[in-house]
N, C-alpha and C positions, 0 to 999 in steps of 0.2 A: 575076328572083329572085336574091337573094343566095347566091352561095357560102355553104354550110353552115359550111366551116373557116373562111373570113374573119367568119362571125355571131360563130362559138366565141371563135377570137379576141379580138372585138370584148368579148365580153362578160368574157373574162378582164381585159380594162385596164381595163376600169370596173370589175370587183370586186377583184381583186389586183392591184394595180401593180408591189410588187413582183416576185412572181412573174412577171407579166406581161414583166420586166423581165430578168428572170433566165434565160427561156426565150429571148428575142433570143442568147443563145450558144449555142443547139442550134446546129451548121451545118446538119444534114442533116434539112431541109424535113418529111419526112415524120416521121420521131422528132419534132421540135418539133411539131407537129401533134396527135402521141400524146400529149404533155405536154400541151397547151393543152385536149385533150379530158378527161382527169384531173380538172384545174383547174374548168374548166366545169360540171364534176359536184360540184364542192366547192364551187362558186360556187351552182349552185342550190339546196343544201342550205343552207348560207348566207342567202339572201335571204327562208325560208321567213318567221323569226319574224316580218319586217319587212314581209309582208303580210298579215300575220290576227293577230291582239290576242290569242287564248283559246288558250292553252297545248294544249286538246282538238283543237281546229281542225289549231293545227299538228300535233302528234302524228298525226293521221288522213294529212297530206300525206307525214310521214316513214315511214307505212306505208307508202304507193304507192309510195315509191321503192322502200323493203323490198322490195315485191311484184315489182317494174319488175327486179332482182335476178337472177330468176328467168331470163328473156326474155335479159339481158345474160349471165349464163353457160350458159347454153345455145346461144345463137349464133343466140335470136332475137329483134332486137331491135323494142322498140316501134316501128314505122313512123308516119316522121312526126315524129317525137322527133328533132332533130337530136343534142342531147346522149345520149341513150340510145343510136342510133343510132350515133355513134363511136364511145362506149364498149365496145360490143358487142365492136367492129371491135379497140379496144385491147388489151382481156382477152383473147381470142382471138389473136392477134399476138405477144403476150410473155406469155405463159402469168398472168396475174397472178391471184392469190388470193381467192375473195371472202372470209373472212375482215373482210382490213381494210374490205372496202367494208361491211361487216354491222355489223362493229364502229364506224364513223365516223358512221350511220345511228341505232343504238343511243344513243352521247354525246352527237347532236343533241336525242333524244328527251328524252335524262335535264337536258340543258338547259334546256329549255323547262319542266322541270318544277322547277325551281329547285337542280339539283343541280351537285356541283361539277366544271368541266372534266378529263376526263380526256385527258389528255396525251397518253398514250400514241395512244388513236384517234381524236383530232382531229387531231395531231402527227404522230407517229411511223410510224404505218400509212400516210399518203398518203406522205411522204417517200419509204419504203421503196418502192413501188410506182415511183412519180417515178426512183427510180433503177434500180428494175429496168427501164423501159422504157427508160433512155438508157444502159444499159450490161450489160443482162442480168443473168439470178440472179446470185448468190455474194457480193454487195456490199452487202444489204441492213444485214447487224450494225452496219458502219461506221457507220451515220449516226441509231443508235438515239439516242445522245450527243446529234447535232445538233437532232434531233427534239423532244428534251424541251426542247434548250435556246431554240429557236423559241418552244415553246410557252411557255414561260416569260417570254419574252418578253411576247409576245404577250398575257397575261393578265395585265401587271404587276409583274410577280419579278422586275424589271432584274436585281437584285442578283443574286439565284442564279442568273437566266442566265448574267449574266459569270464565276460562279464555275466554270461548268462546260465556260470558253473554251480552257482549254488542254487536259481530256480531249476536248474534240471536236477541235481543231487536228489532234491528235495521230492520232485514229482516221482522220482524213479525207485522209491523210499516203498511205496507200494507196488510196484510194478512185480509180481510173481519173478522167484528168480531163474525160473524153468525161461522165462524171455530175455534173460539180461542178454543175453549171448547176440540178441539183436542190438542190439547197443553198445555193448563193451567195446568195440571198433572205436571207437569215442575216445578211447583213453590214450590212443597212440598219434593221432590226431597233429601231425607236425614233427612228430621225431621219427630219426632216421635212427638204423643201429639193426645191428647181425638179428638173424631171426631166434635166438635163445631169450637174447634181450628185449626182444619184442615182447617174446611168448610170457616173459616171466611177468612186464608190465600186466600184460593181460589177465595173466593170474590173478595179481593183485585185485585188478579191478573187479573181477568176479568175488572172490572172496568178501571183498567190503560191499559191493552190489553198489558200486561211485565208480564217476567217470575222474 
């Protein structure tokens, strides 16, 4: 039977590469691990539309996770679930919020019903999480900037991404660098190219601690 963290793993480089990519700078195994579990949960939310056609269908799956919620801040999780199952284990660990997970749940739903991305709990909310767990509270505000400007991306607003490069440069100027690794995803952001060249952009960005 496979390692549950190596399935997690496995299934964050097939859905986010860069992410996937970005968490190779955890050093410390088990943090990187709490990340990848994150991801995994964002990854199945993700994949929902892309197995069932009827906007209801999916609506009904993004209830169970709603519900699954429940089990995950409580401290018990679905058995069986690997992903629910780390998660559990994550939320409990770094005290994390559900909130954003309600809320990221929520803009999946409104999705599927033909509404427009909100940024903020697609974006914003996993980010902050992502960095509370690789560097504890108190850092969340820093990367509110980055968050949108991801998302932004990510939805086609090149433009006003890049408009919003040097307030996030700036905010992220304090940000511990033990968390960039939640952000650095940021710097590949539109470009395509072999995964060396990926890897090396990433480099970069870590090093200067700039998206």
């Amino acid at each position: 039977m496979a390692d549950p963290a190596t399935s997690l793993d496995a299934q964050v480089r097939a859905a986010d590469i860069d992410r996937w990519l970005s968490s190779r700078f955890v050093a410390d195994a088990g943090l990187r691990a709490d990340l990848i579990a994150l991801y995994a949960f964002e990854a199945e939310l993700m994949a929902i539309p892309t197995r069932v056609t009827q906007p209801l269908l999916a609506e009904m799956r993004y209830v169970w996770w709603r519900e699954q919620m429940d089990g995950v801040f409580a401290g018990t999780a679905r058995k069986g679930h690997p992903v629910l199952e780390a998660l559990t284990d994550v939320v409990a660990r770094h005290g994390l919020e559900r909130a954003a997970f309600d809320g990221l749940i929520e803009a999946h739903v409104g999705r599927v019903h033909g509404e427009p991305h909100d940024l903020d709990a697609f974006y914003v909310g996993p980010m902050q999480a992502a960095v509370r767990v690789l560097a504890g509270p108190g850092f969340e505000e820093m990367v509110i900037e980055a968050g949108r400007m991801h998302g932004l991306g990510q939805t086609g607003l090149t433009d006003q991404a890049r408009a919003l490069g040097p307030a996030v440069n700036a905010a992220l100027k304090a940000l511990p660098a033990r968390a960039f690794p939640a952000v650095a995803h940021i710097a590949l952001a539109g470009r395509e190219g072999p995964d060396p060249t990926r890897s090396l952009r990433l480099v970069w960005a870590v090093l200067r601690g700039r998206i």
